[in-house]
Structures are given as structure tokens and as C-alpha cells.
C-alpha positions in Angstrom: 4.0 -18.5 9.0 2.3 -15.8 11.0 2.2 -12.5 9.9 4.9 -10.0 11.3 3.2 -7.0 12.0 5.0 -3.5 11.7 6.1 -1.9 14.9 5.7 1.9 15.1 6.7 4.3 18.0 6.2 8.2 18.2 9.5 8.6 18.4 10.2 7.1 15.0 12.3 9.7 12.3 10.7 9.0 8.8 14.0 6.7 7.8 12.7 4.6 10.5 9.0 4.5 9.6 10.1 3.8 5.9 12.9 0.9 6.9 10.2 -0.5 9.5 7.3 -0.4 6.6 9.6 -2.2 4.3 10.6 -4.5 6.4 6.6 -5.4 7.0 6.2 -5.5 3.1 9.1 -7.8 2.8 8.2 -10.3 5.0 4.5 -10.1 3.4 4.3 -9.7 -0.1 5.4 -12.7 -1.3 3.0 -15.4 0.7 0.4 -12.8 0.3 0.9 -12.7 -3.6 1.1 -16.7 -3.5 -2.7 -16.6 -1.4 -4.2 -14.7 -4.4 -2.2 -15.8 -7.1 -5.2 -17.1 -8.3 -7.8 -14.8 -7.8 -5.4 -12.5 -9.0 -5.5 -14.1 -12.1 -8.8 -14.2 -12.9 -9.2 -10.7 -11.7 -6.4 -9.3 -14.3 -8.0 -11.6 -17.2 -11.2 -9.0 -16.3 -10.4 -5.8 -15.0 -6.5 -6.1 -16.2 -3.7 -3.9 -14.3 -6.3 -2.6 -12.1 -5.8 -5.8 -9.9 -3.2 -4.6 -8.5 -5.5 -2.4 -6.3 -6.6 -5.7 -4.9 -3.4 -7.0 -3.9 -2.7 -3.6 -2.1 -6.1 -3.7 -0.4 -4.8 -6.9 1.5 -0.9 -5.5 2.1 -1.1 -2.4 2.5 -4.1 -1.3 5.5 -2.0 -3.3 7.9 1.0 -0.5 7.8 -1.5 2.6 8.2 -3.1 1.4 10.6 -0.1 0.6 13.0 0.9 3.9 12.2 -2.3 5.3 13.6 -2.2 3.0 16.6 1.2 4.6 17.3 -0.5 8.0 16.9 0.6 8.9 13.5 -1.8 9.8 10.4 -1.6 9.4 6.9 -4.8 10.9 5.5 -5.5 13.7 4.1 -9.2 15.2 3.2 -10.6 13.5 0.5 -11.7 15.5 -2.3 -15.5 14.6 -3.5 -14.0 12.4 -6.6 -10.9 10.8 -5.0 -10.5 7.1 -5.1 -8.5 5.3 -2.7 -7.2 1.9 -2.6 -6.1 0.0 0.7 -7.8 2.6 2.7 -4.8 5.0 2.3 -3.8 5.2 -1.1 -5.5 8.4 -3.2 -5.3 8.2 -6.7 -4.2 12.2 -7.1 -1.5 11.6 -4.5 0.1 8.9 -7.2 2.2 8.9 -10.6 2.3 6.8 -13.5 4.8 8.2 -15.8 7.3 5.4 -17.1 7.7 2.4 -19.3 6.0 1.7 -22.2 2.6 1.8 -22.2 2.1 -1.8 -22.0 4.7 -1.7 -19.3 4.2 1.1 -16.8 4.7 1.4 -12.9 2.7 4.1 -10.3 4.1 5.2 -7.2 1.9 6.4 -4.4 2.7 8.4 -1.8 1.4 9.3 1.6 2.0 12.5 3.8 3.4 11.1 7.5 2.0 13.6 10.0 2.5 13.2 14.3 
């Protein structure tokens, strides 16, 4: 199946961007997650729930940068100890604050600006 890519205008509200970005991620994350399922794996036996950052790096970039073709941005300055995932995603700009600790989620989030 080929990959559907996310279509951004300028004229988008952010409702719009967000429906049109999950539509992207919907269509995606599944055979993605099946591509690296294994290396995935192996990567979680090592470096544990840090391999999610590897699955983002591969869905993720594809959404900010059709945003920047369509003449948005999503970047901010980084800050000399930041550390980004799938080129967009800074660490400080994210929350891990439920679940167990064996059991825990973290949200990122990204400023939209025309």
C-alpha cells in the first residue's frame, strides 16, 4: 500500500491540521509498526521504552514536514541540552505523568505557527 501523505494548506484552522495529521497517523501507524516490529523488538530488549523514539523517528517527520511545505512551522529554538526525536519532538515540550511506573504514557506537543 503506498503511503498517504498528509495534505496541508495555509488556510487550514488548527481542527483541520490536527484531523488531517490524524488521519496521516491512522492510515500509517499500523503497517509502519508491522515493518519494525522486529527491530523494535530487539531495540526494547536493549534500550527498553526508549524505542518508542525510533518508531516516531519513522512516523512522525513526514507530518512536519508537509506542514513546512505548506508554509507552516513547528520549531521552536532549541535550548543547548534539548533532545529531539523525529526531528520535531523536544523532550521539555513533553509530559510523562500517568500510570504506574511500569505503565506510563508521554504526550508531546508542538507549537503550530503560520
Amino acid at each position: 500500500m503506498e503511503k498517504q501523505f498528509p495534505n496541508f494548506h495555509q488556510d487550514m484552522t488548527i481542527k483541520e491540521i490536527g484531523e488531517e495529521a490524524n488521519r496521516y497517523i491512522e492510515s500509517e501507524w499500523k503497517p509502519l509498526y508491522d515493518s519494525m516490529h522486529k527491530d523494535l523488538t530487539a531495540a526494547f530488549a536493549e534500550i527498553e521504552d526508549a524505542a518508542y523514539g525510533l518508531y516516531l523517528d519513522e512516523l512522525m517527520p513526514t507530518i512536519f514536514e508537509e506542514l513546512e511545505s505548506a508554509g507552516f512551522s513547528a520549531m521552536v529554538k532549541l535550548e543547548e541540552n534539548d533532545f529531539v526525536i523525529a526531528k520535531r519532538l523536544i523532550f521539555r515540550n513533553s509530559l510523562e505523568k500517568w500510570g504506574t511506573e511500569d505503565n506510563r504514557s508521554r504526550i508531546f506537543w508542538n507549537v503550530i505557527h503560520d
